[in-house]
N, C-alpha and C positions, 0 to 999 in steps of 0.2 A: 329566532334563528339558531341554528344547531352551533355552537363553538367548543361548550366546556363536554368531554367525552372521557367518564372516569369506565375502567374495564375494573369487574368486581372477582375476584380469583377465590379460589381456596385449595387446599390440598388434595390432590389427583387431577389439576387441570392438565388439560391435553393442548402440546405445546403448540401443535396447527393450528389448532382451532385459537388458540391464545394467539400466537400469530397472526393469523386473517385482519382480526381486529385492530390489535399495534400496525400493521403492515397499512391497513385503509386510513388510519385515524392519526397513530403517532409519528408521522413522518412529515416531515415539513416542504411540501410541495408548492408553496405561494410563489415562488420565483417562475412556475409554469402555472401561475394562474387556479392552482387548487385553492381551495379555503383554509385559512388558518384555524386549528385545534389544538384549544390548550388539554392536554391529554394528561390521564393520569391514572396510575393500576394503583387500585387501595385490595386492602383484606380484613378479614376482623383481626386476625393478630399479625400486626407488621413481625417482619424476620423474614428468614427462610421458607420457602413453599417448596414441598415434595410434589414434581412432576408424575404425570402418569406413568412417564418414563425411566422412572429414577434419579433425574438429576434436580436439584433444585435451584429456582431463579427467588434473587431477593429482594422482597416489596417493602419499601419505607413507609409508603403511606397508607393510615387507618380510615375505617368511615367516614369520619368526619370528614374527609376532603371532596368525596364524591358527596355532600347533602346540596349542593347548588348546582350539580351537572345539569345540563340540560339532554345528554343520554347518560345512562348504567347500562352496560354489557357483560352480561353473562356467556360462558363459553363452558363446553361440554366439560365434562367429571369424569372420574371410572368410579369413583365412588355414589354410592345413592345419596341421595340430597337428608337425607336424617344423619349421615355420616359426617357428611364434608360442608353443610350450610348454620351455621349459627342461627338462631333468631334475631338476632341483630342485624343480619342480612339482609334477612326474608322483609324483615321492615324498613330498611334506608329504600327495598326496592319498591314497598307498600306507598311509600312516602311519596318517591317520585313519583310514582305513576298518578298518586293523589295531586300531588300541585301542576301535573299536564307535564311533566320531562317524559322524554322518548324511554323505553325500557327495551332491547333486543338481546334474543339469545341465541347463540348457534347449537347448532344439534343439540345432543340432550340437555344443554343450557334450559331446554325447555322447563324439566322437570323442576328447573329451581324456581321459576316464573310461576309454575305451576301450583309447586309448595306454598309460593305466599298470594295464593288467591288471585293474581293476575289473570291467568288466564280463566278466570270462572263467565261464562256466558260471550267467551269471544272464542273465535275461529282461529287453530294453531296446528303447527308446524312440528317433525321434529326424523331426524335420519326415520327410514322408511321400515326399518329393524325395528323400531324400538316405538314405535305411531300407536301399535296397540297395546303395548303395555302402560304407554301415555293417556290410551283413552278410557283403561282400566282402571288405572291408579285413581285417574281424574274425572270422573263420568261429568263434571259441570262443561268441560271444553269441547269443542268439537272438531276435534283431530282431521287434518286432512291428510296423509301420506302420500300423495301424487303432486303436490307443487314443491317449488322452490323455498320459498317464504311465502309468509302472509304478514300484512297489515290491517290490526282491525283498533280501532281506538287507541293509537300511540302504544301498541305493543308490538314487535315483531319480532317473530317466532323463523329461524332458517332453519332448512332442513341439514342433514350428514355435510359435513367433512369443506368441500367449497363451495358449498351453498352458500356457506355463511356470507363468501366475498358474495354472493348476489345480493344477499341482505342487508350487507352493512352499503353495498355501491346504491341500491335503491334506497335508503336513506339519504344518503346522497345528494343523490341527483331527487329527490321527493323535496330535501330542506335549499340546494344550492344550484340545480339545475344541472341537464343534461352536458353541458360543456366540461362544469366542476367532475362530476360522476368521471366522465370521458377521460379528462389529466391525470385521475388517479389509474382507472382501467389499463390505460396507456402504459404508464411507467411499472404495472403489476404483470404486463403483458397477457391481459385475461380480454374477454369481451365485457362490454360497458354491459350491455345486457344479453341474457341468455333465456330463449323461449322456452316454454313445454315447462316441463315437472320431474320429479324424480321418476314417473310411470315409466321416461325411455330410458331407466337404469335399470329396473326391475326385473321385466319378463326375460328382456333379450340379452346377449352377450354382446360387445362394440361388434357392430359390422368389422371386417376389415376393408383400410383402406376408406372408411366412412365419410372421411373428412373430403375426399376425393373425387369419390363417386357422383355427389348432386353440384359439387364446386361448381361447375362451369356455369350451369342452371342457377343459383341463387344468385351468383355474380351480376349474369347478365338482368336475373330481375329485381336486382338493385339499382342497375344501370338505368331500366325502364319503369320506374316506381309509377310514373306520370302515366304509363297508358294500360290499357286492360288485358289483365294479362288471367282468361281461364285457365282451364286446368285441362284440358286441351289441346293450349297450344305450349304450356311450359310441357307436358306429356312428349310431343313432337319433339321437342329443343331437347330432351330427356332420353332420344329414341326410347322409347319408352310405352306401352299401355297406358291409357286413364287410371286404370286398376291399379297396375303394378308401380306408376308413378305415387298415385295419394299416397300409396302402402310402404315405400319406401321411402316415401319425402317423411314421413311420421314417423318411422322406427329410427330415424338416424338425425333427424331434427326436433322430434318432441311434437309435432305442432302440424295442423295440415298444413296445406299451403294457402288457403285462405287465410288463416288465425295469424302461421309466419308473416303473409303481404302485408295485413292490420300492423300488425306490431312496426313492423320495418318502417311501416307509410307513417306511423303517429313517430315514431324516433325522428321521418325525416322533416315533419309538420313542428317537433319540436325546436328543431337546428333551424330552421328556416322561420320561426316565430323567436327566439332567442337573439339570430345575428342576422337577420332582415328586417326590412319596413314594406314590403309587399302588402297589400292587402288580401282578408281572408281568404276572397275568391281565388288569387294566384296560386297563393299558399295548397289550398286544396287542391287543384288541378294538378301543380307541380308535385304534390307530396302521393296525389292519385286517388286521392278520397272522391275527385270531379266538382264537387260543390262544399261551400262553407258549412251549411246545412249536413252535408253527410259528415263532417270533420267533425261539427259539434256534437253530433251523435255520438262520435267514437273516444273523443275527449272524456265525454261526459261520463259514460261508461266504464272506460279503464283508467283513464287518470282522474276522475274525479271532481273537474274544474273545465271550463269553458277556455278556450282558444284565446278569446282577449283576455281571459282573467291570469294564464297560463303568461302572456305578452306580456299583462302587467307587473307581475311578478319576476319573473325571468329577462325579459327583453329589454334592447337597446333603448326603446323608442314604446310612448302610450299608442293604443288603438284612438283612432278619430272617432268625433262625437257622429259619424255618417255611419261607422262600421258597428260602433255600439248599439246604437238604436235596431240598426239591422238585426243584431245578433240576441237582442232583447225579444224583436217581434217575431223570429224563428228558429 
């Protein structure tokens, strides 16, 4: 279980990105039900740390305090990682990743993961700027520039700037569940989670008014998760084309509106597997998936775990030895 969260600094950190991380982790939210993190920023030479900015913030504690984290976070540089990362570094982060602690980095945090061999043969992340000079430096990793973060074998890589907060909140809710994720989101006033990739930052400029224009439409088919909802008929709700609805729901949500329904429906399969005793079957229809069978599908898929095993973990109350067998034989 995720509790001890040392953040690793060096000279040119960028105070945002340094930010995100204290803001998700170092803040003591247990009175609203978050998780308690014993939090701690170390460096190779405790003192003063020159910000990207000019100002410097001062770190008491050295390595040795993060060798028991169960994460090291890394956060972007202006400096190149031969500049600003000791090898002392590069190994308390070799270390962790060797005894199974979580290792993530935000934006070009990449390139320090990178530096100490972390990312060699797994899938990573990094601002959409700087993705190929990551996959130039590093030809072992295989650079994605179009998502948020990635997860691949207890590393996670976030893309530019607040990505990271997606990063470090799906940590989150990956070690403590969708409720915990939720308390911190809340008090950050961001979303728990956010679809698509950095691809809808890329081509286009914000719509204006973005946030506006499809409102009505996602509201109402959040309202209606439980019934089937083509593209169609949200197109109609949208006055709207088929055409010109997919094409706009995509450039100003990241995501068609199938991919968005999925996601929404497993968010709402989680809260409803977290703080109900429903059975699979309700669950499914209620959350819009229509059957257990199509739910374990989509579990299995993007989160990685089965529906009971998800209950077990997370939830009030075990799945019945009737639901398990069920869910064993399909």
């Amino acid at each position: 279980m995720l509790r001890k969260v040392a953040l690793l600094v060096a000279p040119g950190v960028a105070p945002f990105e340094f930010g995100v991380v204290c803001e998700v982790f170092g803040i003591d939210r247990t009175d609203e039900g978050a998780p308690p993190f014993d939090f701690t920023i170390v460096t190779a030479h405790p003192g003063p740390i020159r910000t990207s900015l000019g100002f410097d913030i001062t770190v008491e504690h050295g390595l040795e305090a993060a060798e028991d984290a169960d994460l090291i976070a890394v956060v972007a540089n202006m400096h190149s990682v031969s500049d600003s990362i000791d090898e002392a570094s590069l190994d308390l982060l070799r270390q962790a990743e060797a005894r199974g602690a979580w290792v993530l980095s935000v934006c070009t945090g990449a390139f320090v993961l990178a530096e100490a061999g972390l990312l060699d043969g797994r899938r990573s992340t990094t601002h959409w700027q700087h993705s190929a000079r990551l996959a130039a430096q590093f030809p072992l990793t295989d650079v994605d520039p179009n998502v948020l973060y990635i997860e691949d074998r207890g590393v996670i890589t976030g893309a530019g700037t607040a990505a990271g907060i997606d990063a470090c909140l799906h940590l989150v809710r990956r070690e403590h569940g969708q409720a915990a994720a939720n308390v911190i989101a809340r008090r950050m006033v961001v979303p728990p989670h956010r679809d698509g990739g950095q691809a809808q930052y890329i081509p286009f400029p914000v719509p204006t008014r973005a946030s506006d224009s499809l409102a009505a439409v996602t509201d109402w088919m959040l309202e209606n998760l439980a019934e089937e909802l083509p593209v169609e008929l949200l197109a109609q709700k949208a006055h709207m084309s088929e055409r010109t609805f997919a094409r706009r729901f995509r450039a100003e949500l990241g995501a068609t509106p199938a991919a968005w329904l999925n996601r929404q429906r497993l968010l709402r399969a989680q809260h409803l597997l977290e703080h109900g005793d429903e059975g699979l079957e309700r669950v499914a229809q209620e959350a819009g998936f229509g059957s257990a069978s199509v739910m374990r599908h989509h579990f299995v898929k993007v989160l990685h775990t089965t529906p009971n095993d998800y209950r077990r973990t997370f939830g009030r109350s075990l799945p019945s030895a009737e639901e398990r067998m069920r869910e064993l034989a399909g």
